[in-house]
One Martini backbone bead per residue (centre of mass of N, CA, C, O) as a GRO file, in nm:
protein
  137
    1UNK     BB    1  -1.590   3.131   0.815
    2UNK     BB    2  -1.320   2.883   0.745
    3UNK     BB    3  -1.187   2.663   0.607
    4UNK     BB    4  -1.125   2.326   0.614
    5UNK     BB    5  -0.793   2.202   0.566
    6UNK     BB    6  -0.641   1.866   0.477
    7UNK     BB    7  -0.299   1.763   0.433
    8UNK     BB    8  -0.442   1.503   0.463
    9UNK     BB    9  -0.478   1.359   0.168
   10UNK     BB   10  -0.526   1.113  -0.014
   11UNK     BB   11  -0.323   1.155  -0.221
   12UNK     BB   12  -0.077   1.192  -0.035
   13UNK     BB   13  -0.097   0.916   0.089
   14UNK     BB   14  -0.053   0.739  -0.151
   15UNK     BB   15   0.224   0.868  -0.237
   16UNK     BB   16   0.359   0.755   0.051
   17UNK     BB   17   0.295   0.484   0.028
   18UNK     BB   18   0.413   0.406  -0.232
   19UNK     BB   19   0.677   0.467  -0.172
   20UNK     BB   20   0.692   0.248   0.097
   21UNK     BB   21   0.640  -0.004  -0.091
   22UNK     BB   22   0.919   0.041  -0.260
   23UNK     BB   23   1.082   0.059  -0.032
   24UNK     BB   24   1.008  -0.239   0.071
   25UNK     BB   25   1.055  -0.441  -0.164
   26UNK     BB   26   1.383  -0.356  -0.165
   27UNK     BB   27   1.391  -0.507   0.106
   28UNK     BB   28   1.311  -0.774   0.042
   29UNK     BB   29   1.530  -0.834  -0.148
   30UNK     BB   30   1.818  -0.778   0.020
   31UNK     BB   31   1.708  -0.925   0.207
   32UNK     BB   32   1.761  -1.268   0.459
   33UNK     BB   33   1.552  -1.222   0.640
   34UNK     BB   34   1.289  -1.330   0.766
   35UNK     BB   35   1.139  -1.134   0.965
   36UNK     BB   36   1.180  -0.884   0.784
   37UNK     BB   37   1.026  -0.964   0.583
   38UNK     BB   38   0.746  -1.031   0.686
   39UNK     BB   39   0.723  -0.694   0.789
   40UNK     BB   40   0.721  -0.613   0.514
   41UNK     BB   41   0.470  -0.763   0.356
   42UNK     BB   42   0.281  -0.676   0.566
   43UNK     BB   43   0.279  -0.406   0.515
   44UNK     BB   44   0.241  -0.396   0.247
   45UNK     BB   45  -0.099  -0.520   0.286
   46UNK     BB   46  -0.189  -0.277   0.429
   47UNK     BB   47  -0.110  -0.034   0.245
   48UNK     BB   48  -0.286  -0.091   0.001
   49UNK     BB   49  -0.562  -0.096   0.185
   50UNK     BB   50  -0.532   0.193   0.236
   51UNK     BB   51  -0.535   0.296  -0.056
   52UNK     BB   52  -0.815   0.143  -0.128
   53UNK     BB   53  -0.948   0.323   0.065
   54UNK     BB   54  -0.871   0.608  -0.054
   55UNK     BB   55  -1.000   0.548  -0.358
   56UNK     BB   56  -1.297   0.611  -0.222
   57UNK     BB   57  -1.275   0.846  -0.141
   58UNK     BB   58  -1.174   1.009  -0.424
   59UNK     BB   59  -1.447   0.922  -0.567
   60UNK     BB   60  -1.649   1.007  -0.385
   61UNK     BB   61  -1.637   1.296  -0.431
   62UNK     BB   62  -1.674   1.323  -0.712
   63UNK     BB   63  -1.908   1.241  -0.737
   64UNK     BB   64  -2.077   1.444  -0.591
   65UNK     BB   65  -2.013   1.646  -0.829
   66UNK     BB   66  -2.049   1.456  -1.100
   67UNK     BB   67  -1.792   1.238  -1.126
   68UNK     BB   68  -1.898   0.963  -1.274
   69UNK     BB   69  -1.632   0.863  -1.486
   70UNK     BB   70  -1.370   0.947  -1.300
   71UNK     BB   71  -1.452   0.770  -1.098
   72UNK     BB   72  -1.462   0.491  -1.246
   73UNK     BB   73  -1.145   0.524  -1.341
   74UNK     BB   74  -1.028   0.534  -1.112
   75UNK     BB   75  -1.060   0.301  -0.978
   76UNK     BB   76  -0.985   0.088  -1.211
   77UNK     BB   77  -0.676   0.217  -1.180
   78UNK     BB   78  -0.692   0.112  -0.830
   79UNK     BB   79  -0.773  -0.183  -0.799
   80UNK     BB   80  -0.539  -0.378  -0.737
   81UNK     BB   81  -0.449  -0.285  -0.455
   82UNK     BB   82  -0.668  -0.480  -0.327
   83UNK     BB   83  -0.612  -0.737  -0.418
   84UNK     BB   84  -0.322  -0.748  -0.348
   85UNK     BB   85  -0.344  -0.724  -0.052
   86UNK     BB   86  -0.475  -0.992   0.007
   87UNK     BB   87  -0.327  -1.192  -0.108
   88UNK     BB   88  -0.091  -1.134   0.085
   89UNK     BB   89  -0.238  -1.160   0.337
   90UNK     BB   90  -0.291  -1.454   0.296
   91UNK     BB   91   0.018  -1.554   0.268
   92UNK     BB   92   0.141  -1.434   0.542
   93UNK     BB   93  -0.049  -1.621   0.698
   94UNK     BB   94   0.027  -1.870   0.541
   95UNK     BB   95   0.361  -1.865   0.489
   96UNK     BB   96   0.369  -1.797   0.165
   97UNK     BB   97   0.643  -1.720  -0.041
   98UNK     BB   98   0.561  -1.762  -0.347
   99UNK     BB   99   0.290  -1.553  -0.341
  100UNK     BB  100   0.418  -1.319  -0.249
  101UNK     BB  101   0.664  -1.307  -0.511
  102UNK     BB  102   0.457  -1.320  -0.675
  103UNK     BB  103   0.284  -1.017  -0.612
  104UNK     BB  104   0.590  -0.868  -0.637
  105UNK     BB  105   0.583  -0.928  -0.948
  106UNK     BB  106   0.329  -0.783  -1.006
  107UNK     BB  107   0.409  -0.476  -0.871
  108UNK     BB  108   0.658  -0.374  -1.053
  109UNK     BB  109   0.518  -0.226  -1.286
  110UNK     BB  110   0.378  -0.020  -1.034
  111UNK     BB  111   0.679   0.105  -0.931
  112UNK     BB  112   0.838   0.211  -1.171
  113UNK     BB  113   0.729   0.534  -1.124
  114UNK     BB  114   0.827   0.568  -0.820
  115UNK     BB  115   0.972   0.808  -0.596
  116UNK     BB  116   1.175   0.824  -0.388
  117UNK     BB  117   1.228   0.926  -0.090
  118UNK     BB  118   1.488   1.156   0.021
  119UNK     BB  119   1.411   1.123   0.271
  120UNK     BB  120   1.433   0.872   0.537
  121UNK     BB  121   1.303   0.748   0.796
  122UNK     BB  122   1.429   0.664   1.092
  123UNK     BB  123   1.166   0.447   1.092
  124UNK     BB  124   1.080   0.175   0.971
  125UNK     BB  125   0.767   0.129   0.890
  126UNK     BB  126   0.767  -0.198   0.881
  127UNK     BB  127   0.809  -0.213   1.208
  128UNK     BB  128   0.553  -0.448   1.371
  129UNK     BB  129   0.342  -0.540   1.104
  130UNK     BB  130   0.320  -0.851   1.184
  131UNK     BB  131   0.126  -0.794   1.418
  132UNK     BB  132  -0.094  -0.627   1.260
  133UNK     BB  133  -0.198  -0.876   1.071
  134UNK     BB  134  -0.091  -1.103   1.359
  135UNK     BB  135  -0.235  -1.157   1.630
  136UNK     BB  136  -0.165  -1.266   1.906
  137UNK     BB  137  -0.302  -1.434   2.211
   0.00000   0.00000   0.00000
């Protein structure tokens, strides 16, 4: 039996999302609408939520092998993701638009180096965010 090998790997959906949050922040800068601003925000607050949750898994991977100084560098490193994230969470649920902003200028220099995707997807990722956020009921 042979190796079942999964494409789908936390690296690669970090990645993406991290391209995925770069691409809604320069929407939310250069948006006029409060609407789409908001499933923007909401979007960024889900996304780092998941990345947050993928660096626990590759931190638990190496862990299993006995990278325990690798796994714990890997966290501190990618601590902020979940941390911005609740803000954010925070933020967009209690309409506080200056908070997010901050958050959003906290981001600035974490998505410096993020190369955005060359393709972009033909439904932008971040619509209907805003219901995932916050369900009405």
């Amino acid at each position: 039996m042979s190796r079942v090998i999964n494409p789908e790997s936390a690296g690669r959906n970090r990645t993406r999302l991290m391209q995925w949050v770069a691409l809604a922040c320069a929407h939310v800068i250069k948006e006029r609408s409060l609407d789409t601003r908001s499933d923007a925000l909401a979007f960024i607050a889900i996304a780092l939520g998941e990345i947050a949750a993928g660096v626990e898994t590759t931190a638990a991977a190496w862990e299993k092998r006995d990278y325990w100084l690798k796994a714990d560098q890997f966290r501190r490193e990618w601590e902020w993701t979940g941390r911005a994230g609740e803000r954010l969470r925070t933020a967009v649920e209690r309409g506080n638009t200056h908070e997010a902003v901050a958050v959003l200028a906290e981001l600035a220099p974490r998505l410096a180096g993020v190369t955005l995707p060359k393709r972009l997807p033909k439904e932008l990722p971040w619509k209907g965010a805003g219901e995932k956020l916050t369900p009405r009921a």
